[in-house]
Structures are given as C-alpha cells and as structure tokens.
C-alpha positions in Angstrom: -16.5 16.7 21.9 -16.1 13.5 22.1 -16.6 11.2 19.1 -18.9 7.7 19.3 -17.3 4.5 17.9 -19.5 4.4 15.0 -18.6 7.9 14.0 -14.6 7.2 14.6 -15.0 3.7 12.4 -16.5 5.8 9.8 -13.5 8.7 9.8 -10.9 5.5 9.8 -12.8 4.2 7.0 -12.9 7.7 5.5 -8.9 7.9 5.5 -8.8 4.7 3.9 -10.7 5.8 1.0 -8.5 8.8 0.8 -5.4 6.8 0.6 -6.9 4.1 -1.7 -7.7 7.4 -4.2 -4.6 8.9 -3.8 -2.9 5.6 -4.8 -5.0 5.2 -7.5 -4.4 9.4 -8.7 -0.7 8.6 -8.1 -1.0 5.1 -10.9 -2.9 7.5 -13.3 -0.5 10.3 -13.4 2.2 7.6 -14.6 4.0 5.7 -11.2 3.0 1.9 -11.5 2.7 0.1 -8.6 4.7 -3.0 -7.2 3.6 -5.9 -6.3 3.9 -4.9 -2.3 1.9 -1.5 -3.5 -0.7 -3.5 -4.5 -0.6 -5.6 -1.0 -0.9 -2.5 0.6 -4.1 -1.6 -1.3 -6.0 -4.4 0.2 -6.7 -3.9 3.8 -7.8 -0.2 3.1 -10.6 -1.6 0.7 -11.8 -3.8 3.6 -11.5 -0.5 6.0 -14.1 0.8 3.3 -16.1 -1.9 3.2 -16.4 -2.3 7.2 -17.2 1.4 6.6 -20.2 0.6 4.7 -21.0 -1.7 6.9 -21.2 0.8 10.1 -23.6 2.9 8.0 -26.1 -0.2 7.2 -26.0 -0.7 10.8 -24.3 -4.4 11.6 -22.5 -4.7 15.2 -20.0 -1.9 15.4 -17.6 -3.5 18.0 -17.3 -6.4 15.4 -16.5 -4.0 12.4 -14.2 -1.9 14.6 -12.3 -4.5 15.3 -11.8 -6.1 12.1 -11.1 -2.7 10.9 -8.4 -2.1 13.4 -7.0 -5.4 11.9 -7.1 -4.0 8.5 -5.7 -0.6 9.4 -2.4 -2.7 11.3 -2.0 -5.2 8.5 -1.4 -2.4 5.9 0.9 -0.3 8.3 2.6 -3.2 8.8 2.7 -4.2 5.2 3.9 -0.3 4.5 6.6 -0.4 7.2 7.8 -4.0 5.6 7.7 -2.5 2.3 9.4 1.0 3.5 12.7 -1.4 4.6 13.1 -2.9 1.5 12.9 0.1 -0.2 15.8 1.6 1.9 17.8 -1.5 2.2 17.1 -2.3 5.4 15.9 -5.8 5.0 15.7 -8.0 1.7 12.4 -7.9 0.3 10.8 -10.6 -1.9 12.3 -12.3 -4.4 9.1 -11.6 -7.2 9.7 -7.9 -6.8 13.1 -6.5 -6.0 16.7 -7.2 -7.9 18.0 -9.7 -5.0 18.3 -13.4 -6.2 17.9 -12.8 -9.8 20.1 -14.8 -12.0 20.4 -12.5 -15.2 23.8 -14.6 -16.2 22.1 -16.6 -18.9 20.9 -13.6 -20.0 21.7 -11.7 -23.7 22.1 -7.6 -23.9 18.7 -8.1 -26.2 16.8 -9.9 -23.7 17.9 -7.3 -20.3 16.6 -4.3 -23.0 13.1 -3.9 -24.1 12.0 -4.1 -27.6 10.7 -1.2 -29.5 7.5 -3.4 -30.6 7.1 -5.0 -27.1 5.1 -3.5 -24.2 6.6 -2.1 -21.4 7.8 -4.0 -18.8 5.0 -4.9 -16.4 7.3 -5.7 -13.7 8.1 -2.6 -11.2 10.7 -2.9 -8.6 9.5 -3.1 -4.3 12.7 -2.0 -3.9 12.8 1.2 -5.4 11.7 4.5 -4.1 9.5 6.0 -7.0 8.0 9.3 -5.4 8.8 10.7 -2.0 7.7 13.7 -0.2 10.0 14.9 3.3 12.0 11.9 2.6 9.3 9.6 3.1 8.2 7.5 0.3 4.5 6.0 -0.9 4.9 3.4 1.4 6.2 5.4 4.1 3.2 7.4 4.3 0.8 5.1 4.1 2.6 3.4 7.4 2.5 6.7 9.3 -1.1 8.2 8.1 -2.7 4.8 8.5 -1.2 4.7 11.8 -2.2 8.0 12.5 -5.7 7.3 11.6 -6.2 4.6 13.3 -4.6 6.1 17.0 -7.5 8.8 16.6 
C-alpha cells in the first residue's frame, strides 16, 4: 500500500510530535536541557506545525518540502550536537567547558550556595541519558532521519 504525500507529511509530522513529547517527558522526570537541546526542539515544532497545515489543506508540495528542511536541520543539529558530546569536535563556547577562564575565579564562586538556585547552565558537552550507547541527541539524529527516509 502505498502511502500519498499528504498522508506521509502527516506521519513525519507525527514523529516530530513524539520526539518533541518525549523531550519534554525526559525535562519533567529531572534531565535539563542544553542550550543545543533546546536548538534541536525547534525544527520539530515547525514539522508540527506544517502538519497542521497538511490537515487544513494548504499546498502539500510546499509544506513537504519545508518540512523536509525542518526534519534535516534538526538531524543535523543532533549529529553536531552528538560530536560535541563525544569529543569529536569543540562545541560552543555558551555551553560546553572549552574556553572558559575560571582563573579569576574563588572555591565559593565555582560551588553553589545553599540559598541560591541551581545552576541554570547545563553542559552541550555532556552525555546526560543514553540508551545502546547512543545519547538524546543521538537519537533524535537517527529517528528523525529515519522518519523522514520513510
């Protein structure tokens, strides 16, 4: 059985919702996301929105293509994000350990205060949750990948 392109937009958008939920589930039950996490978040809300868009009934070649944008710009964004996790490639500056000057720095000010928050800041370039050796990032490169080759 072949599928129509309005039905395989709507699965593509579909998977993007699922992986924008999960990301979501995985921030409630305690893993804050990066800054590159976040990026990553992005594209799949557009996927859902150009979803939305397929059911109301606008040109689908124009949707599926912008959705095919979306779905590559996230990948890519997960495999960018996957290297600088493993060290493969420095990542920016804003989120990872590379090219911070802590010299100036006290023992009080590198250690959080018991009547401060909790730092906001969470690394790009560490691994917080992996499953088969693959982490967040990872998988959100492969399945959105997958997805999107359907």
């Amino acid at each position: 059985m072949l599928l129509s392109s309005k039905q395989l937009g709507l699965i593509a958008a579909g998977g993007s919702a699922v992986l924008l939920l999960a990301a979501f589930l995985f921030q409630a039950a305690g893993y804050a996301p990066c800054a590159m996490c976040i990026w990553q978040r992005y594209p799949h809300a557009i996927a859902i929105a150009i979803g939305v868009l397929l059911l109301v009934g606008l040109p689908i070649l124009l949707l599926l293509m912008a959705g095919a944008v979306a779905a590559s710009v996230t990948a890519g964004i997960g495999m960018f994000h996957t290297g600088v996790e493993r060290g493969w490639w420095e990542g920016p500056t804003s989120c990872t350990g590379s090219g911070l000057d802590m010299s100036n720095l006290s023992a009080a000010d590198l250690l959080p205060s018991a009547s401060s928050a909790p730092s906001a800041l969470v690394m790009c370039d560490e691994v917080a949750w992996e499953f088969l050796s693959l982490s967040m990032a990872s998988w959100n490169a492969v399945l959105r990948v997958g997805i999107h080759n359907q």
